[in-house]
C-alpha positions as CSV (number, residue, x, y, z in Angstrom):
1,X,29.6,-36.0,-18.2
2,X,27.8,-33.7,-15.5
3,X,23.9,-34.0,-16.1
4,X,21.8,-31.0,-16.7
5,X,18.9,-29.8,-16.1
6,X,18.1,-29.2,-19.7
7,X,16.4,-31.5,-21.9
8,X,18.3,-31.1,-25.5
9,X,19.8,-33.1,-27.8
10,X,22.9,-31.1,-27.9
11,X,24.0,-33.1,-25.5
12,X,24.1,-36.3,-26.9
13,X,25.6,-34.5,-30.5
14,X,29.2,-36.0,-30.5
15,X,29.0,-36.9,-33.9
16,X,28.5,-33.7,-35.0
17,X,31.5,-32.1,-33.9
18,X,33.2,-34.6,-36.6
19,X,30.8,-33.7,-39.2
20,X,31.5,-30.0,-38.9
21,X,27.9,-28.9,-37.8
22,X,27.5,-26.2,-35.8
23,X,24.5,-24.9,-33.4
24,X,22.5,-21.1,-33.6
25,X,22.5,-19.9,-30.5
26,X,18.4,-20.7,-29.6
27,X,20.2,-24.7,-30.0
28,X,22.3,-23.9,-27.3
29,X,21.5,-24.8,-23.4
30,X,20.8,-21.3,-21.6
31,X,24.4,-21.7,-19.4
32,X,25.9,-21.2,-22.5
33,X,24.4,-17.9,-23.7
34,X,26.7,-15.4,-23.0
35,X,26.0,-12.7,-25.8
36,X,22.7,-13.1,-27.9
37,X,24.3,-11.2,-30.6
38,X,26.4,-14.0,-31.8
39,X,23.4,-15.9,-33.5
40,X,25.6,-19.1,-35.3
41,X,28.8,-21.0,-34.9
42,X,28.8,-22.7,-31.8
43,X,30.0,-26.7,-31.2
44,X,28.3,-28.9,-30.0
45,X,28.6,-30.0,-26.9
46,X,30.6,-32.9,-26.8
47,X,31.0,-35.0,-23.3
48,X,34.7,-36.1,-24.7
49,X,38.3,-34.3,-23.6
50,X,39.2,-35.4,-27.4
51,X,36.7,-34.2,-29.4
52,X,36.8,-31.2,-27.5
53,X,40.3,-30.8,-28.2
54,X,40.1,-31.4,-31.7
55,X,37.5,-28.9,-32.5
56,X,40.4,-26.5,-31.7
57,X,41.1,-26.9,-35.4
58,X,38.1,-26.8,-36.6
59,X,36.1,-23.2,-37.9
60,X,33.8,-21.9,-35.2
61,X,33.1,-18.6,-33.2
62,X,35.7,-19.5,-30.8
63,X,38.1,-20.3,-33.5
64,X,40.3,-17.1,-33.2
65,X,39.9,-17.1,-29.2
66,X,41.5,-19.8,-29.0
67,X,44.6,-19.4,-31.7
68,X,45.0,-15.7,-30.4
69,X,46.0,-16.8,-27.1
70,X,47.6,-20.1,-27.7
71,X,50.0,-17.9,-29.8
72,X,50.3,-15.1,-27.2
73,X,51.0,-18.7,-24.5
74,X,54.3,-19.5,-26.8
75,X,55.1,-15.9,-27.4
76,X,55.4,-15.1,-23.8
77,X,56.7,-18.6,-22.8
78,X,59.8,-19.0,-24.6
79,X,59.9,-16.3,-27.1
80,X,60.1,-12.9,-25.1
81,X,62.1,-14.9,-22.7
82,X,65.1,-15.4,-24.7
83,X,64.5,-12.0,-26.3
84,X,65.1,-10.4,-22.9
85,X,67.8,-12.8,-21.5
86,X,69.9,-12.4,-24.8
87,X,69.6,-8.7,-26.0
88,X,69.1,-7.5,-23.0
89,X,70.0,-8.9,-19.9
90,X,73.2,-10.1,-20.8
91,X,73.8,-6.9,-23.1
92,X,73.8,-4.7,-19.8
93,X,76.3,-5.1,-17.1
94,X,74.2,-3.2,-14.2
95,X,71.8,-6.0,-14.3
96,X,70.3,-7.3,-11.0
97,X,68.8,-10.8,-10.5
98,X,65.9,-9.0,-9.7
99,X,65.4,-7.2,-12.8
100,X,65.2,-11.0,-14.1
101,X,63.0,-12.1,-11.5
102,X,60.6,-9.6,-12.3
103,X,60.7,-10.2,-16.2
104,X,59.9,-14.0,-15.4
105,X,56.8,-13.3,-13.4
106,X,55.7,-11.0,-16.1
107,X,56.5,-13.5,-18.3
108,X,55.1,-16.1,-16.9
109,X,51.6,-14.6,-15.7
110,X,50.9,-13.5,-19.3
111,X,51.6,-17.0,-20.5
112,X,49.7,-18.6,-17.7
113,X,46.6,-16.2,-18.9
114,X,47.0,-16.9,-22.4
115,X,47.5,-20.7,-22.0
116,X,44.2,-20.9,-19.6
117,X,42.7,-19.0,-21.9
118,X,43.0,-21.2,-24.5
119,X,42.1,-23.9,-22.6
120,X,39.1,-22.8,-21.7
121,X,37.8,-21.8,-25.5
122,X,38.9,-25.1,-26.1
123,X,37.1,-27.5,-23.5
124,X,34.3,-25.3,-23.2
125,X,32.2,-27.3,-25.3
126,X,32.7,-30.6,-22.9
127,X,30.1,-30.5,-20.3
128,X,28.6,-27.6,-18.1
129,X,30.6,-28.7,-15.2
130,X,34.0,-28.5,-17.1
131,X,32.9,-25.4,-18.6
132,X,32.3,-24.0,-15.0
133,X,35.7,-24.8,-13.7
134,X,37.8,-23.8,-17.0
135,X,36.3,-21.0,-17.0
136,X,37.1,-19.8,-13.3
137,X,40.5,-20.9,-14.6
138,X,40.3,-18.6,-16.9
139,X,39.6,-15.4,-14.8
140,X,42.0,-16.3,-12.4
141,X,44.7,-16.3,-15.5
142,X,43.6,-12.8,-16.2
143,X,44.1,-11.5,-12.3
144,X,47.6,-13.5,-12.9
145,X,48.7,-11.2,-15.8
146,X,47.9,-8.4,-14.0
147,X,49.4,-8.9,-11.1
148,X,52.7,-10.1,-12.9
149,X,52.6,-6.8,-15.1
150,X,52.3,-5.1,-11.8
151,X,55.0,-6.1,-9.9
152,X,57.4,-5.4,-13.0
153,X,56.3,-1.8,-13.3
154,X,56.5,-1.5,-9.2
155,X,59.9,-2.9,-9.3
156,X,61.1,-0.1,-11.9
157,X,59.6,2.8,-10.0
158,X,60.3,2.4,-6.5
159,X,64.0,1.1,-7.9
160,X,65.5,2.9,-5.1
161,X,63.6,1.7,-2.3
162,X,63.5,-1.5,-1.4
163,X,60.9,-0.7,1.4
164,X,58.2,1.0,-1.0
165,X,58.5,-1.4,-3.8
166,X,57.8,-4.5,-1.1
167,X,54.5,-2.2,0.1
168,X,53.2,-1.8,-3.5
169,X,53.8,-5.0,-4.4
170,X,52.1,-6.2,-0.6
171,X,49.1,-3.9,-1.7
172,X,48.9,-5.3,-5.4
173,X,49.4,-9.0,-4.2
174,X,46.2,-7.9,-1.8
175,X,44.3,-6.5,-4.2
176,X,44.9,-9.6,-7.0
177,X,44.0,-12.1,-4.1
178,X,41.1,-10.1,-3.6
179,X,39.6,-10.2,-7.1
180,X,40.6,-14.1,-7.1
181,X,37.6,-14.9,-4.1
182,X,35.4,-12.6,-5.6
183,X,36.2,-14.9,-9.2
184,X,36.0,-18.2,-7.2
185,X,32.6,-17.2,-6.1
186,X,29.1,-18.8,-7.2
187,X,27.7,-15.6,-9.1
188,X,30.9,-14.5,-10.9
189,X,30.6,-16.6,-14.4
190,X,27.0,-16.1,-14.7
191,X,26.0,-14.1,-18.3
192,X,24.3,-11.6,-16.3
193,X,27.5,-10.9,-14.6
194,X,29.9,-9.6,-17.4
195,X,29.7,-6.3,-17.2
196,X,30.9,-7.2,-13.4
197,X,33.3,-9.0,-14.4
198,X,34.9,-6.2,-16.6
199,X,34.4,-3.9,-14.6
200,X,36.6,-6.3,-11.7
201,X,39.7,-6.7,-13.9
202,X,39.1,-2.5,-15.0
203,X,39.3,-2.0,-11.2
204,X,42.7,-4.4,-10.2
205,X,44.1,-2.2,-14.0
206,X,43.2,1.2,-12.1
207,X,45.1,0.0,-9.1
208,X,47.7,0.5,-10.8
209,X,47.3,4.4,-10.4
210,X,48.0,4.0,-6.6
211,X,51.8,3.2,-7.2
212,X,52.1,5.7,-10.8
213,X,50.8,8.9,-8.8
214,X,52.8,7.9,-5.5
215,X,56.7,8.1,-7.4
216,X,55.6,11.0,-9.3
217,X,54.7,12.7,-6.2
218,X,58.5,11.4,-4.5
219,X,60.7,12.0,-7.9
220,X,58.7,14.0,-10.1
221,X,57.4,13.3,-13.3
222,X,60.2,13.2,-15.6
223,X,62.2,10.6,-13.8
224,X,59.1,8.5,-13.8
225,X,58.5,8.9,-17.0
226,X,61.4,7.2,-17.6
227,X,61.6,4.7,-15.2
228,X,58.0,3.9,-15.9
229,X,57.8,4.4,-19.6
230,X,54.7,6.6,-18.8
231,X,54.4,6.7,-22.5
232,X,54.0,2.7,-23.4
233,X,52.5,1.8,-20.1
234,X,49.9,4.8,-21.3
235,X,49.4,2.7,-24.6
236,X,49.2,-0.1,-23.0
237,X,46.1,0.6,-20.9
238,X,44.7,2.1,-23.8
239,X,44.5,-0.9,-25.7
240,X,43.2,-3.0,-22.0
241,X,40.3,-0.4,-22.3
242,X,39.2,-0.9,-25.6
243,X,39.4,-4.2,-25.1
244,X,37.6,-4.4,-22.0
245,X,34.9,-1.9,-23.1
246,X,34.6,-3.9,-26.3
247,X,33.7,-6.7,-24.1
248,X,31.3,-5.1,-21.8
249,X,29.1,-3.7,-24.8
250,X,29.0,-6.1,-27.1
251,X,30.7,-4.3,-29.7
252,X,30.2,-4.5,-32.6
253,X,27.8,-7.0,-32.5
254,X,25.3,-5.2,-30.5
255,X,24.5,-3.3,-33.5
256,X,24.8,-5.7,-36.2
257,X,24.1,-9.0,-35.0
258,X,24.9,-12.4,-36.6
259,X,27.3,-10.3,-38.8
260,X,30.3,-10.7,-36.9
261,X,29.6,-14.4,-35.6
262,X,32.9,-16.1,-36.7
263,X,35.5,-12.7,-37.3
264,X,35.5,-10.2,-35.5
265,X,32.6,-10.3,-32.0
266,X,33.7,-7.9,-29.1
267,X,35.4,-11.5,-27.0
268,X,37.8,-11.9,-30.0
269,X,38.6,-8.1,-30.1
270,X,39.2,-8.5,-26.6
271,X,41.8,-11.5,-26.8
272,X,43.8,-9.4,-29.7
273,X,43.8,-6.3,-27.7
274,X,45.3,-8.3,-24.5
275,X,47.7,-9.7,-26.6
276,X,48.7,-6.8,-28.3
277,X,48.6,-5.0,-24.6
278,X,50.7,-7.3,-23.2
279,X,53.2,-6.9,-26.7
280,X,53.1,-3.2,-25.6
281,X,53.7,-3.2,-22.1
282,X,56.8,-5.9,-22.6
283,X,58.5,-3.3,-24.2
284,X,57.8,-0.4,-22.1
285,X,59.2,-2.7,-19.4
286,X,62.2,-3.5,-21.9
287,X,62.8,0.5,-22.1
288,X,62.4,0.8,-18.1
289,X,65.0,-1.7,-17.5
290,X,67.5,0.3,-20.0
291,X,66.9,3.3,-18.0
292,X,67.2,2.2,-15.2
293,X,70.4,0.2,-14.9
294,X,71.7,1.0,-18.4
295,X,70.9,4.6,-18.0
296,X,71.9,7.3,-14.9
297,X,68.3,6.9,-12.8
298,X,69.1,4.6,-10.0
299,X,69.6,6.8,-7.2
300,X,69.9,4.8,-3.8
């Protein structure tokens, strides 16, 4: 276990992650204090991968952080996958490899999110080093869903030109790198950075916009709509927002702290919201893929 600077006896608290005791958040060592609001629940920390990874079914505030997303890791790893290969792929006879190409990175960049995610809720009690690392791992799993959800929509509205949808998904693939060194950096998991780090996966989500307003200004808005599902990928970012706004404010803790320790803090609205987000946008992509090669709006 990495040493710290900090003298507390937190450190040396294995035991109590067996005996269910749990720290207020003046107990914890200062890298740890990410939101003053929540003022109970946290583990100890714990020096060991497997008391670490038992507290996963234990009751703490990162309880539901961790369950939301290691459900949203099977969900998208083998669930939605046979969903799309066997009501929907093999249901339409148009369908491209690529169309299943694209589902898969989708696919698989939401479960890599969710699956790092977890992770990282999980172990982040270990050490200050491993918390560090995990949760780098964790940002980067974030950029990853992006990204993946990304290329999917690109791939549906530039259908028709092969050329376009290689330079949006060139520009995207930029853009996620770019957001990646800026996560890898040595300020980027500080607390004091958090509204910075909203604020960097808000800015990869408004990318986004680039490629939306450019087919609407070569096909028009109607045939975008469909081949985009304007109307789900709208919903979609709604619920990214809320989530992500949530997040950056401290809501609703901000206003009622130590009320909302264990249920219901602004980083566990957050996980639900990206989950149900990426629920959302799976079937706006379902509905663009029906359009597109099940419907009359492939034009090249």
């Amino acid at each position: 276990m990495e040493k710290t600077t900090e003298k507390t006896p937190i450190l040396s608290s294995r035991e109590d992650v067996g005996n269910g005791r749990l720290l207020t958040f003046d107990e914890i060592p200062s890298w740890q204090k990410y939101n003053e609001h929540v003022c109970t629940g946290y583990r100890p920390l714990t020096g060991s991968w497997t008391q670490s990874l038992k507290s996963m079914f234990d009751w703490h505030n990162e309880t539901i952080n961790i369950h939301s997303h290691s459900i949203g890791a099977i969900i998208f790893s083998i669930i939605l996958p046979f969903h799309f290969y066997t009501t929907l792929y093999q249901a339409v006879p148009e369908a491209q490899p690529i169309d299943g190409v694209v589902f898969l990175i989708y696919f698989a960049g939401v479960a890599a999110c969710f699956a790092c995610s977890a992770l990282f809720h999980t172990v982040g009690n270990h050490s200050q080093h491993i918390h560090g690392i995990y949760n780098r791992v964790d940002c980067c799993g974030i950029v990853l869903l992006m990204w993946g959800a990304s290329l999917a929509s690109i791939h549906f509205a530039f259908v028709c030109n092969s050329h376009l949808r290689s330079l949006h998904w060139f520009l995207s693939s930029a853009s996620a790198s770019g957001c990646i060194t800026f996560i890898l950096g040595p300020m980027f998991i500080k607390p004091a950075y958090r509204t910075a780090r909203a604020l960097t996966y808000l800015s990869l989500g408004l990318f986004a916009i680039v490629f939306i307003v450019h087919g609407i200004y070569l096909y028009g808005f109607m045939m975008q709509r469909k081949r985009l599902a304007l109307e789900w990928m709208g919903l979609m970012a709604l619920f990214n927002f809320l989530g992500c706004t949530a997040y950056a404010f401290r809501f609703p803790e901000v206003k009622f702290p130590g009320r909302f320790d264990l249920v219901g803090h602004s980083h566990q609205i957050m996980h639900v919201a990206v989950l149900i987000a990426g629920l959302v946008h799976y079937h706006g992509l379902s509905q663009a893929f029906l359009e597109t090669r099940g419907g009359s709006l492939y034009t090249g």
